[in-house]
N, C-alpha and C positions, 0 to 999 in steps of 0.2 A: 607461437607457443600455445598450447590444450594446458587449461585450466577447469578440472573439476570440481564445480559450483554445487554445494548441498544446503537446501535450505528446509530446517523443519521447525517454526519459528511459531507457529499458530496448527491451523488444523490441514494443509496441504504439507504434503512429503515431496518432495521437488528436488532433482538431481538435474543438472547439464553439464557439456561439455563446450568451452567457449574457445577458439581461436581470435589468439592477439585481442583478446578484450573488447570484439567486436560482429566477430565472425559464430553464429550461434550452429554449433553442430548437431546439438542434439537438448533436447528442453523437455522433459519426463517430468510428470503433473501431476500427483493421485490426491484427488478431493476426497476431503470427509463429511461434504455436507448432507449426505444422508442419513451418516452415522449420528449428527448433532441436532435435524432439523426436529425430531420429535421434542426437543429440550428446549428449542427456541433460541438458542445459542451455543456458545461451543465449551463443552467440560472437559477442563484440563485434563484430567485424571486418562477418560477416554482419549481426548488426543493422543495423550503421549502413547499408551499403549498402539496405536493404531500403528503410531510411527513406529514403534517397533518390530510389528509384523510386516512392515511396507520397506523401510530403508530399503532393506539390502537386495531387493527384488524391483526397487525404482532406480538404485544407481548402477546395476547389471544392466538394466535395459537403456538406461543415459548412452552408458557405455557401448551394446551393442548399438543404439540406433546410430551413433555419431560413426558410427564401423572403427573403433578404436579398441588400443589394447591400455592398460596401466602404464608398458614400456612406453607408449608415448606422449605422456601426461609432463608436465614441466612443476605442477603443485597443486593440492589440494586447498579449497576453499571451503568453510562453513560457515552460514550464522551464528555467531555466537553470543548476539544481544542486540538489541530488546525482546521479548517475547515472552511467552511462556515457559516457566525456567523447565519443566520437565520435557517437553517438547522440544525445548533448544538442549537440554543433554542430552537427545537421543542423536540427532546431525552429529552434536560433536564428537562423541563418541566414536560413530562410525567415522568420520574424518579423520580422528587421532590414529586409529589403528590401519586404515587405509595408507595412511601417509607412516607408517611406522613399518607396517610391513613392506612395502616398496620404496621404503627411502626416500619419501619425497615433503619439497618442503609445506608446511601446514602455516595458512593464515586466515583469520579469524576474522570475520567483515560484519560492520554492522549494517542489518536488516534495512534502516530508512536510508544509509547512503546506499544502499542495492539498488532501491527505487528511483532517487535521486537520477541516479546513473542511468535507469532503466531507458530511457527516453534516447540516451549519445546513441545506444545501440541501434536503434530505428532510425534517429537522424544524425549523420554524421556534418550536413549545417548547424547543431545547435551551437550558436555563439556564446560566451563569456564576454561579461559576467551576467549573467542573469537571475531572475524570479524563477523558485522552483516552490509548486506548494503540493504537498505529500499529503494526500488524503486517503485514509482506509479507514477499514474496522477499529485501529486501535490508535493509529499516531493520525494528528491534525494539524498541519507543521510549515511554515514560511520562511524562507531560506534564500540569501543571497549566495549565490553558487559561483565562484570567482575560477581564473587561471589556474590548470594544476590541484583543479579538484579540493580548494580551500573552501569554507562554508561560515556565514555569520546568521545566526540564529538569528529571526526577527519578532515569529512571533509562535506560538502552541497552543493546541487547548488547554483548558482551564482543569477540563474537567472531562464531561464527555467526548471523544472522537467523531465526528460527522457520520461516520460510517457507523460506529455505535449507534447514535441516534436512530441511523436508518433501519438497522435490527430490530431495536427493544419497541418503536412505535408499530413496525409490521408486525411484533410478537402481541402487540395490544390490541392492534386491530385483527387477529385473527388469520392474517395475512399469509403466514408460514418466514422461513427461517433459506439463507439469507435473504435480509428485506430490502437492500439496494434496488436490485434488479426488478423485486415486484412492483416497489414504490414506482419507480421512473419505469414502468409498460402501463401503469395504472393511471399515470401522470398526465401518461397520452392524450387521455379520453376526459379531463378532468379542469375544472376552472379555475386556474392558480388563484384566481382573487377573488373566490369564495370566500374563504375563511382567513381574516386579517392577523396569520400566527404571529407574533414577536420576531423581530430580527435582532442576537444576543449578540450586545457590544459593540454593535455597528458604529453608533455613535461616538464609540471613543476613538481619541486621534492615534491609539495603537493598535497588534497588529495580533493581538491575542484574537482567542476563539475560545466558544463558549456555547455547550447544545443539549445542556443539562434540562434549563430552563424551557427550551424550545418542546423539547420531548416533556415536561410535564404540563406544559400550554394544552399539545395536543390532548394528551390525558381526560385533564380536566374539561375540555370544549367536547370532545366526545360524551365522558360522565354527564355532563347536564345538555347537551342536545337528544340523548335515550332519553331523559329523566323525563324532556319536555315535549317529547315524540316528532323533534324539528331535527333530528339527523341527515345531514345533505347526503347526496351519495359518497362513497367510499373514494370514488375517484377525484371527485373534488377535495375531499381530506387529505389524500394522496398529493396531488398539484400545490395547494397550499403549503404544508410542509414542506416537500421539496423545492417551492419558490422559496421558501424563505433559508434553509440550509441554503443554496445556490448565491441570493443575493450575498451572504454575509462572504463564502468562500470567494467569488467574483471580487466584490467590491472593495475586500482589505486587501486579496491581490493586486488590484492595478491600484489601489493607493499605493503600495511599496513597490511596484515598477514605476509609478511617475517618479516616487520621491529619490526611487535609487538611476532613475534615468535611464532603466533596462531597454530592452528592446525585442526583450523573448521573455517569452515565459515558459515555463518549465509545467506542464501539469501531469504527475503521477502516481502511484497509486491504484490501491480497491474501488474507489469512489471514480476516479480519472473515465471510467468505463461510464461511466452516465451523462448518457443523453443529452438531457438540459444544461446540464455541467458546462461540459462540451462547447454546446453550441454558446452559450452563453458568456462563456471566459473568449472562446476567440470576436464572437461581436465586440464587445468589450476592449479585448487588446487592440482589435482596427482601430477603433477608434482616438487610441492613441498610440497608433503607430507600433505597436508590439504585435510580435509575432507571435503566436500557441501553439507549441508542441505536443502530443500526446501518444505512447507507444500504441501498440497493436494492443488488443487484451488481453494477451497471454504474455506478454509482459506488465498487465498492469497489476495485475496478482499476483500472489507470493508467488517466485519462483527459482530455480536454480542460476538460469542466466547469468541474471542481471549481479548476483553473487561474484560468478563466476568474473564478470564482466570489471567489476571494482577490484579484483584480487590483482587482477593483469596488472596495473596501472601501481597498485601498492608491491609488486613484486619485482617491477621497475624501477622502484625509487627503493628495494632493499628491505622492506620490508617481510620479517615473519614473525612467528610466534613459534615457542616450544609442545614439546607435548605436554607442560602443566595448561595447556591453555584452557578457560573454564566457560561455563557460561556464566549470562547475568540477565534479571526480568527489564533492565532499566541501562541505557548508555546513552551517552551521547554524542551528536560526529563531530563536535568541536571538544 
């Protein structure tokens, strides 16, 4: 069965067309990040407009690329929470009336189990139950991911998102807008154990996250290396920060894979896409015995898919929603 996946939850407009929840026909992608980079990060206000003028011209082309018509569609999918609420009413919207006008049924998916899920779709070995840790720009998130698509919250940021962090310090150093990608190319060239940042909360025996702190470390170790004309290179600042982001995301992950006895880990997400990440969570799981998933990166970004992909599975087990269905800035998947 063709499930079309619309996701407009942040600053990408994202439409697919998914068969049997595994099978991806088609995955239409329009970034905003030229439109936000002069700002240093992304303005609701503009997102939501952008989405506007993008819907209906990204899920014509979902459509055409997948070479599909509406008569073959089984139900339409949207984000419809966490995100940005003006951005997440413009998906639903066009999903409402999509599925209104062609009679078809409408269900309502949240954004972080899209991610979640993102990963079955690349690997159809990924075992139950497992570690899954959802890192992006906005959610920072550790989840035991059982049979049947059940979920036990473990642990979330505090405060800032990992991916956040990686913005607002690129945005201080100068760096440009998204600062994932610059940070870890800069990382490359740079001495992680340059500059000894904080690692936030590592020490406690739970499973929270915390990168408020981290990001105002760097701040200040900047402000007074100018002040003192001893500023290391940019790429050293670059490696040390992202060792220490990497140690904390690594290391309370495979605490809660030893402690839950997993044997996979789940790693997805905006952040999933980085390098050290990467290599570093799967060294990490060898070592005990855990295996490391990670999709391709055009699933690791917001995108229609993986949407598409969670509707399949909830529309087998009976689920839908009406056309009051609304958005929300905040939800949860348990």
């Amino acid at each position: 069965m063709n499930i079309l996946g619309i996701d407009t939850s942040c600053d990408e407009t994202a439409a697919a067309v998914v068969a049997d929840g595994r099978q991806v026909r088609s995955n239409i992608i329009s970034s905003q990040i030229d439109l936000h980079a002069e700002y240093g990060g992304i303005v609701p206000e503009l997102a939501s407009r952008k989405h506007v003028e993008s819907i209906n011209y990204i899920i014509d082309q979902a459509i055409r690329e997948a070479d599909a018509t509406f008569a073959e569609l089984e139900a339409i999918a949207v984000t419809n929470r966490p995100g940005l609420i003006g951005a997440l009413l413009v998906g639903v919207a066009a999903a409402k009336s999509l599925a209104y006008c062609y009679d078809l049924p409408l269900l309502g998916i949240n954004h972080i189990e899209g991610h979640i899920y993102a990963n079955f779709m690349a690997h159809e070995d990924l075992p139950f139950p497992h570690i899954c840790l959802t890192v992006s720009g906005g959610h920072t998130l550790l989840v035991e991911v059982r049979e049947g698509w059940k979920y036990e919250i473990l642990g979330t940021t505090q405060d800032d998102a990992a991916g956040e962090a990686y913005d607002k310090v690129a945005q201080y150093l100068g760096l440009g807008f998204p600062g994932g990608k610059i940070i870890d190319d800069l990382a490359k060239n740079g001495d992680s154990t340059a500059i000894d940042f904080p690692r936030p909360m590592l020490d406690r025996d739970d499973y929270q996250f915390s990168f408020s702190g981290l990001k105002t470390a760097v701040r200040y170790f900047v402000d007074r290396a100018k002040a003192a004309g001893t500023l290391p290179p940019i790429e050293d600042i670059a490696a040390s920060f992202q060792a220490a982001v990497v140690e904390v995301l690594v290391q309370k992950t495979i605490r809660a894979a030893k402690a839950k006895n997993a044997k996979a880990i789940n790693l997805t997400g905006g952040v999933a896409a980085n390098s050290q990440l990467r290599q570093s969570m799967c060294e990490a799981g060898a070592e005990i015995g855990a295996k490391v998933y990670y999709p391709p990166i055009q699933l690791c970004t917001d995108n229609g898919a993986m949407i598409a992909g969670v509707a399949y599975h909830k529309y087998q087990n009976g689920i839908r929603d009406g056309l009051d269905l609304n958005a929300a800035p905040t939800g949860s998947i348990v």
